[in-house]
Structure formats: structure tokens, C-alpha cells
C-alpha positions in Angstrom: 129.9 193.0 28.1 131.8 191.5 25.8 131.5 191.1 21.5 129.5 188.6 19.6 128.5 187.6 16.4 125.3 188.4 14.9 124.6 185.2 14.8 125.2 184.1 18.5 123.4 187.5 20.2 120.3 186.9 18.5 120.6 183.4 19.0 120.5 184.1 22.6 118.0 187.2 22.9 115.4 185.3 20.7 114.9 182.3 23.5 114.6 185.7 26.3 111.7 188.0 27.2 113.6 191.4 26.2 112.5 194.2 24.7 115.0 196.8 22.6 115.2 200.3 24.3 117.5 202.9 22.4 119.5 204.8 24.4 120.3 208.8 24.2 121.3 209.9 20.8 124.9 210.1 20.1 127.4 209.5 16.9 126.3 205.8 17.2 122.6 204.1 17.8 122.8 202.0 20.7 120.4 199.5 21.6 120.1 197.6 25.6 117.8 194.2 25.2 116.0 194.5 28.7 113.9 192.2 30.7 110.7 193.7 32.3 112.9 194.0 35.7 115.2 196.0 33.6 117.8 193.5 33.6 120.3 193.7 30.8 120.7 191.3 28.5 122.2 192.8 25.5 123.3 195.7 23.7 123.5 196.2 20.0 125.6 199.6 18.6 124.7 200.2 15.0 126.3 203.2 12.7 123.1 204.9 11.7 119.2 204.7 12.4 119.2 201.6 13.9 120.0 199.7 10.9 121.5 196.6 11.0 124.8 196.0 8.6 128.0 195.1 8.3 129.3 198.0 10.4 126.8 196.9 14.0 128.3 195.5 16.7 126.9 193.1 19.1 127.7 192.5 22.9 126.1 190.3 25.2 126.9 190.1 29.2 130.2 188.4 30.0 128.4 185.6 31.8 126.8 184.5 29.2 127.9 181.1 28.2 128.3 180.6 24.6 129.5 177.2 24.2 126.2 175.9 25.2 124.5 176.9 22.1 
């Protein structure tokens, strides 16, 4: 996976069918945007409760071309 903006992940998870699962608890909140199949299209690490702030960092699969959008 590799890091995105804000901006750019959510510009390309809001056209997909994915749902946000959070993963096991650890010192960071991590997010993966699946499909139904469980495909992963995204993952989104935040610093505490799932809040989104300056601190969250956002990745989406290396494939993903971003000079398309």
C-alpha cells in the first residue's frame, strides 16, 4: 500500500462498494476499506478512537492509479 492524501483516498473509496472494518486493537486504530469479497481497497490508521485529524494516515493499494482522478 502506499500513502495518500486525505483528499485522494476518499476520493477513490467514495466511487467503491467498501465497507470500513477496524482491525485488532493496538497503539494505533486501523481501518481496511473492504469489498463484500473481502478485497482490500484501503486502509486508514488514525491516533485515537477512530477519529479523523491531522495525525491519520491514509494508504491505498499500490495499483491504484492516481493520476486519473
Amino acid at each position: 500500500m502506499k500513502e495518500v492524501t486525505k483528499e485522494e483516498f476518499f476520493k477513490v473509496i467514495g466511487s467503491q462498494d467498501v465497507h470500513p472494518q477496524p482491525q485488532a486493537e493496538d497503539r494505533y486504530r486501523t481501518g481496511l476499506f473492504k469489498t463484500a469479497d473481502g478485497t482490500v481497497k484501503g486502509k486508514l490508521v488514525t491516533s485515537d478512537s477512530y477519529a479523523i485529524d491531522e495525525k491519520s494516515k491514509f494508504y491505498l493499494p499500490e495499483s491504484t492509479n492516481l493520476t486519473t482522478l
